[in-house]
Every structure is written in structure tokens, then in C-alpha cells.
N, C-alpha and C positions, 0 to 999 in steps of 0.2 A: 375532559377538561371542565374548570368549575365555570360556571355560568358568571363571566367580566361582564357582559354588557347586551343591550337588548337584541342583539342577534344571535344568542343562545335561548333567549326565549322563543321555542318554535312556535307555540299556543298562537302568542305575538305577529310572530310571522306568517303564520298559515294566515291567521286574520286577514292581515294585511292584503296576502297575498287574493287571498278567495273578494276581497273588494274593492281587488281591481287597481290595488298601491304599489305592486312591485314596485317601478321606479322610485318610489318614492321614499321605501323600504328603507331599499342602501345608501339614501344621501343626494336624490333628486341632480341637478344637473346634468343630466342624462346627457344629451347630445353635446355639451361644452367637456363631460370631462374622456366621454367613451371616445370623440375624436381627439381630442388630447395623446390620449395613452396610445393608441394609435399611432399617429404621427409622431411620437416620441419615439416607438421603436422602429418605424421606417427610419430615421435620421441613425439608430443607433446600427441600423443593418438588418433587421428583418427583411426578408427575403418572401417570394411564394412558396419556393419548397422548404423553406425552414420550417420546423417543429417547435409548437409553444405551448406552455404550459401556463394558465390563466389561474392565480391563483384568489380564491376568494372570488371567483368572478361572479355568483351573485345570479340574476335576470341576463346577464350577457350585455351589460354598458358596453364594455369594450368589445367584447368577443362576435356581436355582429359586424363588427370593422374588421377584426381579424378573420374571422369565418368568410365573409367578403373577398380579401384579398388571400389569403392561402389556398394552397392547395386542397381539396377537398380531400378531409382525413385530418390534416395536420393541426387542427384547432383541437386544446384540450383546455378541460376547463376541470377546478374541484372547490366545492362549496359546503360549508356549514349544512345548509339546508335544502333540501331535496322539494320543495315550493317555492323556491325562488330557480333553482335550477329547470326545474318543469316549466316556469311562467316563461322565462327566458326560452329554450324551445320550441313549448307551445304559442307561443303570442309573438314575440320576437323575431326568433328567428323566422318561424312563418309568413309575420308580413313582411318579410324581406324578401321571402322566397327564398331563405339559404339551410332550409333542415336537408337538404342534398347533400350540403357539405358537410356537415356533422353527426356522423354516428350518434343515436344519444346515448350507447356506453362510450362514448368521449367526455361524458360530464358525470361524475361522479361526489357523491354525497359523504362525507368524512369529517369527521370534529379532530383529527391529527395526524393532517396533512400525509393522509396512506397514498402515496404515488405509484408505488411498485406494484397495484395491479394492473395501470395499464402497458407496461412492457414495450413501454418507449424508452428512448434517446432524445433529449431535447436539447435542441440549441438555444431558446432562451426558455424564461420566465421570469412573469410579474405579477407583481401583488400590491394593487393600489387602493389605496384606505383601508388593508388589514391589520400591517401590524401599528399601525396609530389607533388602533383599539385594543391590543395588546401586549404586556410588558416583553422585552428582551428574550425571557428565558424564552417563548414563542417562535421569536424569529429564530433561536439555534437552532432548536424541536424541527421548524424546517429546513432548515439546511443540513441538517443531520439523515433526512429524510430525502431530500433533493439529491444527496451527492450521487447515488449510485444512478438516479435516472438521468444526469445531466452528461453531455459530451463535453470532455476536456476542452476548456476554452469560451468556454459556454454562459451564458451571464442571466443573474439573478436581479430585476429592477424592482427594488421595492421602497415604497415611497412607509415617512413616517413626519413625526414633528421633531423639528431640530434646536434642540436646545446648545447654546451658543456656550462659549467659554464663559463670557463676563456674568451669566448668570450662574445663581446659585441652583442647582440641578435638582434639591430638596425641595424646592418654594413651585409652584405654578407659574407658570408662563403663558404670555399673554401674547399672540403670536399678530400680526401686521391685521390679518385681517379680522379679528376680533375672538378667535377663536382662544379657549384657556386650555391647555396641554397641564397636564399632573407626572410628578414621579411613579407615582403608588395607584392611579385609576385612572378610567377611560375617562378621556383619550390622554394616551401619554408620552411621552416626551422621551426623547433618546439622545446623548450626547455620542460623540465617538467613539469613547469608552465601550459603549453598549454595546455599539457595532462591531468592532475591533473585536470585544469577548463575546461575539456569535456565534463568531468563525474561526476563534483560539483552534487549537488542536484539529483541526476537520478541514478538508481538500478545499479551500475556497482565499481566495483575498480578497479583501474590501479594498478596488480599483479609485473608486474616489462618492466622494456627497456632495449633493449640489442642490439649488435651488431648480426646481422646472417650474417657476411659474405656476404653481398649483394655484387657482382661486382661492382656497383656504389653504395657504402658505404650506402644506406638505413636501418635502425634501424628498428626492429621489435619491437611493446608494445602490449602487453597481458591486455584487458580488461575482469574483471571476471564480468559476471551477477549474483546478490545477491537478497537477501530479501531486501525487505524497510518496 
């Protein structure tokens, strides 16, 4: 994948990471947004024995809440960068006390979205502030990847910027909390359209898009895994 935005820079990241920035790396608000996402899929039906797939997850914002509550085993996690996936459970999960519940081949290191080698079944996944740093064709790229590891019925939550009808979808947009979304670069902006042609031709429906109250106005869309 060509290098969109500075979490392709590893050089960047390693930096960050060796000075003690992970949090701060992927977008700081650590404890407001990792319980967020959280709670968001308690409410959508996560379960202890459910299986999830964390996607983008980063230092493990979210994934020490989920590592927390699941079954030991059933946290899966895959990330651009293998320094921020380390910091998350060397630093993280450790002072949680939860590397017992996570294999660390449950987190693996991939620039496209390679799922199929860990040889699950998952009843959900999410991917929160990833593709609001990259354009459409990304989010099919995973769905296209996702479909064989997800169980029918199965739901994809992945937050982006929502660009509204009444705007022009070419122009920038300037989102409630102050944040500017772009068509053509990070961070960018997705109308229906985009979403709808994700999941064109490929085992999945887009169930609905909603606001969750993100701090920085990110949109939540529920993609469901079906029969073909």
C-alpha cells in the first residue's frame, strides 16, 4: 500500500513509539475513546465467548477492554505496525495484568488486512479511526479479506467521516467538531455511495450508518456477513 498518511511512516512510528508516545501516536484520547468502542459493542451484543477481530487496533485503546472482558483467546487484533502492536502488549496489556489472555500471535503485523492466517471464525469486527484515513477502495480491500474469516450473520463496525447529501462530496468538509474530512486525502470523507459500493458484489450488507457520538464526529456503519 502506498504510504496516505503518517502511520505508514514506520521510521515515525518506531520514534514515537521507543519515547514512550504510543498513545499518543494513534489520536491520544485513550481512556474516552478505548471505553467507548467498548461499550458500543456490549450494547451491539458482544458477548465473553464471542470472537473479535480488532481491526487497526494500534497499542490496544480498545482491545485492553476487550481483552478484559472476553474469554481468554478470543481477542484478536491486526495493525500496520508491529511497534505499536508490541507497545500495546508489552506496556498495556501488562499493566493490566491481561498478556494471559492474549496469545501475542493474536496480534499481527500486515499493511492488507491478511486475516486468513489466524484460522478463526469471528462473530464481529471493528475498525475505529482507520478507514477515516483511507479512501473507499480500502475499506472493500477489507471486506473482501474479511468475508471468509467472518460467521454468517456476523457484523463489521467501522467508524469513518460522513459526508451528508446537501454537501458537495468534491469540496472539504468541515465536520461539528472542527475537524476538515477531504474527498481525495487524509482524512476523508465517505458518502453512502462509498459504503454501498464496498460491499457491491461481496457476501456483506450495509445494515445502517449512524452517528455514535464520536468526540471527533466519526460515523459508525454496520456491515452484516450473509449468504451469496
Amino acid at each position: 500500500m502506498e504510504h496516505l498518511n503518517r502511520y505508514y511512516d514506520t521510521d515515525y512510528v518506531s520514534h514515537q513509539v521507543k519515547a514512550g508516545e504510543h498513545r499518543q501516536t494513534i489520536g491520544g484520547m485513550w481512556d474516552k475513546i478505548g471505553q467507548m468502542q467498548f461499550d458500543y459493542l456490549r450494547a451491539q451484543g458482544l458477548q465473553p465467548g464471542s470472537t473479535l477481530l480488532d481491526i487497526g487496533c494500534g497499542c490496544l485503546r480498545g482491545g485492553v477492554h476487550y481483552a478484559a472482558y472476553l474469554d481468554a483467546g478470543n481477542y484478536y487484533g491486526i495493525d500496520l505496525s508491529r511497534d505499536l502492536l508490541d507497545s500495546g502488549y508489552d506496556i498495556e496489556l501488562a499493566a493490566a495484568g491481561l498478556q494471559h489472555k492474549v496469545p501475542r500471535e493474536n496480534l499481527r503485523d500486515t499493511d492488507a488486512f491478511d486475516i486468513a492466517p489466524f484460522g478463526v471464525r469471528f462473530d464481529m469486527a471493528i475498525a475505529v479511526s482507520v478507514f477515516s484515513h483511507l479512501p473507499a477502495s480500502y475499506l472493500r480491500q477489507c471486506l473482501i479479506n474479511l468475508a471468509d474469516s467472518m460467521k454468517t450473520g456476523g457484523t463489521l463496525f467501522a467508524t469513518y467521516f460522513h459526508c451528508p447529501p446537501g454537501h458537495d462530496f468534491n469540496t472539504p468538509l468541515r465536520h461539528p467538531a472542527g475537524k476538515l474530512s477531504h474527498p481525495g486525502k487524509d482524512p476523508f470523507h465517505y458518502r453512502e455511495e462509498e459504503l454501498v459500493g464496498a460491499a457491491e458484489d461481496l457476501p456483506w450488507r450495509l445494515e445502517t450508518y449512524r452517528s455514535w457520538e464520536h468526540p471527533r464526529d466519526q460515523w459508525m456503519a454496520h456491515f452484516v456477513k450473509i449468504d451469496q
